[in-house]
C-alpha positions in Angstrom: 4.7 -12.9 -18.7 5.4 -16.0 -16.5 6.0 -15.1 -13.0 8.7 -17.8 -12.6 11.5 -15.6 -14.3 14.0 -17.3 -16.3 16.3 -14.0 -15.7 18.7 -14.0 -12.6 20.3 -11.6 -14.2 20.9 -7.7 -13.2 18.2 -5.9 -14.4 19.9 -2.4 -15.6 18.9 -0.1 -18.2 15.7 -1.9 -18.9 17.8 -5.3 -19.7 18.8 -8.0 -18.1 22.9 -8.6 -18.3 25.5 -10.8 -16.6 28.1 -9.1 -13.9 30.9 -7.5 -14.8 32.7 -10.1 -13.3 31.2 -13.9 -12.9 29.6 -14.4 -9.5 26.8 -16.0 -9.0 24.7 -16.6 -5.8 23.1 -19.9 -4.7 19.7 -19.5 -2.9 18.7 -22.3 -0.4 15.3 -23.4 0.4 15.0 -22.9 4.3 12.5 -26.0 4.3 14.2 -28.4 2.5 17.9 -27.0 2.6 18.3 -27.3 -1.4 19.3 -25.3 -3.7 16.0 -23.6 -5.6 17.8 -20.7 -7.3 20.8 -19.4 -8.5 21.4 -15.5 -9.4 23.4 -12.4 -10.6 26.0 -11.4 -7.6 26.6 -7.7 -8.6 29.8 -6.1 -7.8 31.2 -2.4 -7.7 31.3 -1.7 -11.6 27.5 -3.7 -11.8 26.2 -1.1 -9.4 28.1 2.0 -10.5 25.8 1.4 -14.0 22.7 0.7 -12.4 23.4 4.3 -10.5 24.7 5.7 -14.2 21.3 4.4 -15.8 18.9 5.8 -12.6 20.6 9.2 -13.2 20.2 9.3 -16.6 16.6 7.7 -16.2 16.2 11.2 -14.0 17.6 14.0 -15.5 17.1 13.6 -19.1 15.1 10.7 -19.3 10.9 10.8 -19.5 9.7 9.5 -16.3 10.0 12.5 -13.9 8.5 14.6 -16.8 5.4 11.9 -17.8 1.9 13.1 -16.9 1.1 11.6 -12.8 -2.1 10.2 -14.9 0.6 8.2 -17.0 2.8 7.4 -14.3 -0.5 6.0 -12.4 -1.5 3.7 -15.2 2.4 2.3 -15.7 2.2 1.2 -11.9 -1.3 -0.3 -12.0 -0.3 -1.9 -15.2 2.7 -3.5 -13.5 0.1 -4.5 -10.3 -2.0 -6.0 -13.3 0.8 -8.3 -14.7 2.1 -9.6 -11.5 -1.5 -10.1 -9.8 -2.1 -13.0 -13.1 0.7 -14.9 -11.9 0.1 -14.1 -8.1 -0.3 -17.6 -7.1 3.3 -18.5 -8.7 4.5 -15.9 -6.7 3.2 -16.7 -3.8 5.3 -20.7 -4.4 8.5 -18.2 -5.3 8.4 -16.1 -2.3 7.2 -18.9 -0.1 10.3 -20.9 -1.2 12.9 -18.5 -1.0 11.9 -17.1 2.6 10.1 -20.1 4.0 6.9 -17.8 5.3 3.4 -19.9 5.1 2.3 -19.3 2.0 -1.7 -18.4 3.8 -0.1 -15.2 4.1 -0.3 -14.9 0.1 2.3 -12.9 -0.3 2.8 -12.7 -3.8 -0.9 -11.2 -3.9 -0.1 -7.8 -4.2 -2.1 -5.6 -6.6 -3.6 -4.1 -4.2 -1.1 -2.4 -3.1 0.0 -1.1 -6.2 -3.7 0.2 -6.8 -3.8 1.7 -3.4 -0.3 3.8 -3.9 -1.0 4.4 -7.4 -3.8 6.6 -6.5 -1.7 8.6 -4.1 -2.8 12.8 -4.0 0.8 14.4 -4.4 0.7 17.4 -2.7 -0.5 20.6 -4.8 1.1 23.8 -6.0 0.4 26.4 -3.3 0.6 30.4 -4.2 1.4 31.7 -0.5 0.7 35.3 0.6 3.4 36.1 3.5 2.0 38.9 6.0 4.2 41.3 4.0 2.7 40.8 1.1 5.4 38.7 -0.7 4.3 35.8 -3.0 6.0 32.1 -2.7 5.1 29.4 -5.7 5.4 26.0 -3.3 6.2 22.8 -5.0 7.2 19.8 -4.2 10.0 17.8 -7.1 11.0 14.5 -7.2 13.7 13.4 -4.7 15.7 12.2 -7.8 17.7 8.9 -7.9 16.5 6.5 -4.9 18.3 3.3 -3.6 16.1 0.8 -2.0 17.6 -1.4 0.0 15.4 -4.1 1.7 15.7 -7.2 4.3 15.0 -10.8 3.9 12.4 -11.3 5.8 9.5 -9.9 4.1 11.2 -8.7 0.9 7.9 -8.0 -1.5 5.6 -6.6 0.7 8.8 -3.8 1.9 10.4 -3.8 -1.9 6.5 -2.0 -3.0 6.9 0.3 0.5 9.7 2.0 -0.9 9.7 1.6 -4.7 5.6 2.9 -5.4 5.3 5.9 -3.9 9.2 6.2 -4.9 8.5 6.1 -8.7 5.0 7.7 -8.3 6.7 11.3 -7.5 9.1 10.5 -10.3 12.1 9.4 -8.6 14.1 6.5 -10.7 15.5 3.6 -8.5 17.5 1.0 -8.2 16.4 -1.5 -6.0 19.2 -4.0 -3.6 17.5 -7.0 -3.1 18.4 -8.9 0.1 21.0 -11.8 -1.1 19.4 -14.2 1.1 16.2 -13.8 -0.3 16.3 -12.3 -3.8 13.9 -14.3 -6.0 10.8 -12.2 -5.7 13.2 -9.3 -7.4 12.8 -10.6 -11.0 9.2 -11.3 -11.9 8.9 -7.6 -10.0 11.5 -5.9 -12.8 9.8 -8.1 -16.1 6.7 -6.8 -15.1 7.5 -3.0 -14.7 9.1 -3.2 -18.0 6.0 -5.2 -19.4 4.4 -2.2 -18.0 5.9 0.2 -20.4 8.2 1.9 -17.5 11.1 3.4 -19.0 14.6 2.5 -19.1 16.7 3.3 -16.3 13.7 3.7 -13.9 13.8 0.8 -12.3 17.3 -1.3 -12.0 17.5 -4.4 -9.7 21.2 -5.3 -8.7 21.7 -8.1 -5.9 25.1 -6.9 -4.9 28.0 -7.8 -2.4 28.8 -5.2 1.1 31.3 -3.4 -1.3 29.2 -2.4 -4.3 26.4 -1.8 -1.9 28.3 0.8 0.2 29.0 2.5 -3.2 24.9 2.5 -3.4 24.5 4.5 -0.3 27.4 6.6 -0.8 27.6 7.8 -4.0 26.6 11.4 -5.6 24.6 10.4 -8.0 22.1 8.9 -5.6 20.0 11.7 -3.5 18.4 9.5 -1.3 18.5 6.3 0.5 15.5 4.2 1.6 16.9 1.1 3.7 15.0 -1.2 6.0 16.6 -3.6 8.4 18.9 -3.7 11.5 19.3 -0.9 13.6 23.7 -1.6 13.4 23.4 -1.2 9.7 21.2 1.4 9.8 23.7 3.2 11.8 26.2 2.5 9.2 24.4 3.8 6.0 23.1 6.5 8.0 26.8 7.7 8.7 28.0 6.7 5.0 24.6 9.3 3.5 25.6 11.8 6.0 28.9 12.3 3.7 27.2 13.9 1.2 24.1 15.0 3.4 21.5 13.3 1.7 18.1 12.4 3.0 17.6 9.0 4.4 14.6 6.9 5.6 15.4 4.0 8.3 13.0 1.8 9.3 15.0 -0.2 11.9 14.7 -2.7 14.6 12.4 -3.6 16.9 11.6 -4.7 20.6 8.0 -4.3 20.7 5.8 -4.7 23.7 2.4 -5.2 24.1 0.3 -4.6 27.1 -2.5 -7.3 28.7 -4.5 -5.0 31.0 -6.1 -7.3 33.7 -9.5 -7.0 32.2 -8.9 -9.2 29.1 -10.4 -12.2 27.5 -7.6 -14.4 27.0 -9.8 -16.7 24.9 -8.7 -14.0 22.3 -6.5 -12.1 23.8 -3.9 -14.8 24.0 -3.6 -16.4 20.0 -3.9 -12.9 19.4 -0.8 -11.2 21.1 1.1 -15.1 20.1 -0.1 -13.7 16.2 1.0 -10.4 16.7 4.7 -12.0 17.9 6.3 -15.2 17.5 4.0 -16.1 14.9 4.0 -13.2 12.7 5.9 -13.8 9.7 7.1 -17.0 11.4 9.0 -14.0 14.3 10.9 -12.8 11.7 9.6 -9.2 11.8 10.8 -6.3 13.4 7.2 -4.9 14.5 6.6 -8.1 16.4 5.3 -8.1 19.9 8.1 -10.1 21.8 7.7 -8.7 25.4 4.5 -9.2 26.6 3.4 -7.2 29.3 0.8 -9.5 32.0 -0.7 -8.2 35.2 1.6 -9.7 37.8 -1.6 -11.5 39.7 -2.9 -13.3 36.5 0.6 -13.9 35.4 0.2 -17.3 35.8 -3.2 -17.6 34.2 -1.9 -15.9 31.5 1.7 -17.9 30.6 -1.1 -20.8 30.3 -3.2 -19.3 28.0 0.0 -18.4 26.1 1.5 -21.9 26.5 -2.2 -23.7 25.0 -2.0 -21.4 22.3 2.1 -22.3 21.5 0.4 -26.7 22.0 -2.1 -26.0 18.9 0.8 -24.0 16.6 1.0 -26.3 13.2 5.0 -26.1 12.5 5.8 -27.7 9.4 6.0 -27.0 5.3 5.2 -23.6 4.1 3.4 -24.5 1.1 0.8 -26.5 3.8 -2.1 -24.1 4.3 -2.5 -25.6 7.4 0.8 -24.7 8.7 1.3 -21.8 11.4 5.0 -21.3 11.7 7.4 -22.1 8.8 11.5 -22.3 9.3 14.4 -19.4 9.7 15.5 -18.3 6.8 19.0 -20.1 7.1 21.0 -22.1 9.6 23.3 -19.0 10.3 20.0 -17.2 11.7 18.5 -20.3 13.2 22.2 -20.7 15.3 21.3 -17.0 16.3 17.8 -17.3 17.3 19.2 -20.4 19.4 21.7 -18.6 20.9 19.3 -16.0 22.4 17.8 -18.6 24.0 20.5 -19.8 25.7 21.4 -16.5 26.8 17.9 -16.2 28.5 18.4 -19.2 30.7 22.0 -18.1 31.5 20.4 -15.1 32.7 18.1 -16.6 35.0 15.0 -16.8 32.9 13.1 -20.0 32.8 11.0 -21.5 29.3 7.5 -22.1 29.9 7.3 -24.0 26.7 9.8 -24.6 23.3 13.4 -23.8 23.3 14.2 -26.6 21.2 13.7 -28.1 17.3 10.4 -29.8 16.3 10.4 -33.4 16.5 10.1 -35.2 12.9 11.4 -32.3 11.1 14.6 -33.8 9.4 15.0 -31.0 7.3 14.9 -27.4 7.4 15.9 -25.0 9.4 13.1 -24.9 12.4 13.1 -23.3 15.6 10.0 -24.6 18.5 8.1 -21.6 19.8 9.7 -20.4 22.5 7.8 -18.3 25.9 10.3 -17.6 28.3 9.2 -16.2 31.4 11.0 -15.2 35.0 12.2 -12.4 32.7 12.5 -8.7 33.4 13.2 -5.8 30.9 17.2 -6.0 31.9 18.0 -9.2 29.9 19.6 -9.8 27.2 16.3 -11.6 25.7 14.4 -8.6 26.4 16.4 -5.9 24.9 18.0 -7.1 21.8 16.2 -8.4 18.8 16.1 -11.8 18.5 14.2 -12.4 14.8 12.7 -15.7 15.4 9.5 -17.6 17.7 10.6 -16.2 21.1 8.8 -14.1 23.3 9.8 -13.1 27.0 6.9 -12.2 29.4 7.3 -9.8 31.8 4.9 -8.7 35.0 3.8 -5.7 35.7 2.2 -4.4 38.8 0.1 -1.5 37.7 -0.5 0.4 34.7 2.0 3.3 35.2 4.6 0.7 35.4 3.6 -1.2 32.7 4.1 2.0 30.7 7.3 2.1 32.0 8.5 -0.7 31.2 7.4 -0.5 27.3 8.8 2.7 26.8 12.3 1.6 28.5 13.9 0.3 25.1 16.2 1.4 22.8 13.5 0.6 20.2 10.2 2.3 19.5 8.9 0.7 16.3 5.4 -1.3 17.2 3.1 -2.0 20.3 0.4 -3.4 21.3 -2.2 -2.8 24.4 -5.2 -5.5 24.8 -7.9 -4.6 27.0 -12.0 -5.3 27.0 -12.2 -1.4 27.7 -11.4 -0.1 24.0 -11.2 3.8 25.8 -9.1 2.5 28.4 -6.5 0.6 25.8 -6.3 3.9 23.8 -5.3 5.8 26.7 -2.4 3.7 27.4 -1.7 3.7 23.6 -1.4 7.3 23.8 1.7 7.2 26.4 4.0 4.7 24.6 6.4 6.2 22.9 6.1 4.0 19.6 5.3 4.6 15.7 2.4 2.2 15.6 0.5 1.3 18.9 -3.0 -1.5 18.3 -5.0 -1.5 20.5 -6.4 -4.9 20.4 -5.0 -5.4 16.8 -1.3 -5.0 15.4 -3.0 -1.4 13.6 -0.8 -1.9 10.4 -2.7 -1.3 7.2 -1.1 0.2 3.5 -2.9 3.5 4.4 -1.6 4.1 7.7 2.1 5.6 8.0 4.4 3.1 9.8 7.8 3.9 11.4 9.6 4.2 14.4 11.1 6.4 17.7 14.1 6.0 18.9 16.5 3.5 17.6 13.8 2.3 15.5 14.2 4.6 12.6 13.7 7.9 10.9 10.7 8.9 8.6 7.4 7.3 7.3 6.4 4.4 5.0 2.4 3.5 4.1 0.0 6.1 3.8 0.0 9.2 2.2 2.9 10.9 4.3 5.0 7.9 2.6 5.0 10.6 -0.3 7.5 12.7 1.7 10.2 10.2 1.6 10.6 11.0 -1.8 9.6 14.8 -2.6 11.6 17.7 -1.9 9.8 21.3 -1.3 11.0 24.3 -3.7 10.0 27.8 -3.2 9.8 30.0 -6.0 9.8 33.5 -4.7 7.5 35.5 -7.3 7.6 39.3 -8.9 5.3 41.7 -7.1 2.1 42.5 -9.1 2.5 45.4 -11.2 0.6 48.3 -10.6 -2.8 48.5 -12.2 -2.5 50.6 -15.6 
């Protein structure tokens, strides 16, 4: 298999076919602004198969009923196939989402390994206090839609679909239409894998036939990461038919300088964790940072040294640090945001503009804004891009305040050169993730969020939940010994 897949197709079935009706979706590089792809737009009848094929996939098909050792070696077999052309990959995502390709994204086997050797959760005989006998197992949820974001569309395709198909659950998978390329070499190599049709389906689809997704019978449960609005909305549309949901949502995510840190690494640090990561595009990014109001100004120019040595350029450079937005419709947003800042009062200490020499593409300057406070615009809403507001605190209690006052409680950060110290501050925001003195994100810990940010767990073994229901099988009393 060649990870450059000549199918743009919609993968249904286990084959690749053209829509119902001919659409078809150009795909821009964000670097260069040119067309680098062109692929399947599904519509209402495209998707209403996929869901036909997942079901069938489920009830009478083999997957839910294969051995977990079998269903195991399928997954790490796909892993295998796509990890031989994992530098490809790497040029496909790179292109499509205009991330720098250091990140190696397309190098993903080991998270198929790690979910692939996921413990599902026994069969427990249960002894009430009466006496009474209850068989608990945990089933497959059944037929799964995944529904991902543009921004990092492999890496949060493999959170929902692994430990999705390792229960036994069939999917079909919405690639965002903005960034879809990644979807095909990922379907070629589950069916290379020896996965069996109707498993796995991949359908890039329009608002319409994507609704139908979320909303149908036929689907038990919907998996969608992204903005907290449409969250809302598939959240309402599942609700129909009460079926289980997972939401991981927006972000706001603060992170916390005590007034004991080194800022030779505290400061490209915290800028990593937050305009940086993933080029800002990411919803656990730290974009209110949190400074001890009398080294506030020490700090903004550590912050604003760090933002003078940022590489901003081509992805595919391995010396670049920040890549483009993924489109001119996002860039005009993250621009916008800006603006609003100022408006408000807020002043930049550095960026707020487009890179000099930098023709083409769709590039945004690293942006600090500071003479903020936790009431703007700038440091409420999610702005998805290189912007970070810093805000001053005056003492630890109301630095905690001010982190948990947010609609959003998805990431956080707390940086301090007393590691006890940062973990008792970690332990009073109200956030799924808190690092102290790291981002704390790894495949084997459970990410989600409070509040707005989202319902349920992805990463880790509790990811497992997502996707199993729990039976109880009430057994006979023991007969009476003869």
């Amino acid at each position: 298999m060649t990870t450059a897949s000549a199918n743009t197709g919609l993968f249904i079935d286990g084959g690749w076919r053209a829509p119902a009706i001919e659409r078809w979706l150009d795909v821009d590089s964000p670097s260069t602004e040119e067309r680098i792809g062109r692929v399947a737009l599904g519509g209402v009848a495209d998707m209403d198969q996929a869901i036909a094929a997942a079901r069938r996939a489920f009830d009478s098909g083999p997957w839910p009923r294969v051995p977990l050792e079998e269903r195991r070696t399928v997954i790490r077999r796909a892993g295998e196939i796509l990890d031989a052309g994992a530098d490809e990959l790497d040029r496909i995502i790179t292109a499509d989402t205009g991330v720098i390709i250091r990140y190696r994204l397309g190098h993903v086997r080991d998270r198929f390994e790690y979910n692939a050797g996921l413990c599902l959760p026994p069969v427990e005989d249960r002894v009430a206090p009466n006496g009474a006998v209850g068989r608990i197992v945990h089933e497959p949820v059944g037929v799964v839609a995944a529904i991902v974001p543009w921004n990092a569309p492999m890496a949060l395709t493999l959170s929902k679909i692994l430990p999705a198909l390792l229960t036994g659950s069939t999917v079909i998978l919405k690639p965002p239409r903005e960034t879809p390329l990644y979807a095909y070499p990922l379907a070629e190599a589950f069916a290379e894998a020896g996965l069996p049709a109707g498993a796995f389906n991949v359908v890039v689809s329009d608002r319409e036939a994507a609704e139908l997704l979320v909303a149908h019978r036929n689907v038990d449960h919907v998996s969608f990461t992204g903005s907290s609005d449409t969250g809302k909305r598939i959240g309402a549309l599942a609700s129909q038919r009460v079926k289980t949901v997972g939401l991981e949502l927006g972000g706001k995510s603060p992170v916390i300088l005590l007034d004991d840190v080194d800022l030779a690494t505290a400061a490209p640090a915290v800028l990593g964790g937050g305009m940086l990561l993933n080029n800002g595009e990411a919803c656990a990014a730290w974009t209110r940072i949190l400074v001890p109001r009398r080294r506030h100004d020490e700090m903004v120019d550590a912050f604003c040294d760090v933002v003078r040595a940022v590489r901003i350029g081509d992805p595919f450079d391995p010396a670049t640090d920040l890549g483009p937005m993924v489109s001119r419709s996002h860039r005009a947003k993250v621009e916008g945001y800006i603006a609003f800042a100022q408006e408000e009062g807020a002043k930049l200490a550095i960026g707020g503009g487009r890179p000099t020499g930098l023709h083409h593409g769709w590039y945004v300057e690293p942006t600090l804004i500071v003479a903020a406070d936790n009431s703007m615009r700038s440091s409420r809403e999610e702005i998805f891009g290189p912007v970070v507001s810093v805000i001053p605190y005056n003492d630890e209690a109301e630095a905690v305040r001010i982190a948990n006052d947010s609609d959003f409680g998805l990431s956080a950060g707390v940086f301090s050169a007393d590691v006890a110290r940062g973990v008792d501050i970690a332990g009073r925001i109200r956030s799924g993730t808190v690092g102290v003195n790291n981002l704390g994100f790894n495949v084997a810990f459970p990410f989600g969020g409070y509040k707005e940010s989202g319902i349920g767990r992805q990463h880790g073994p509790e990811s497992l939940f997502e996707y199993l229901e729990t039976k109880t099988i009430g057994l006979p009393a023991a007969l009476p010994a003869a």
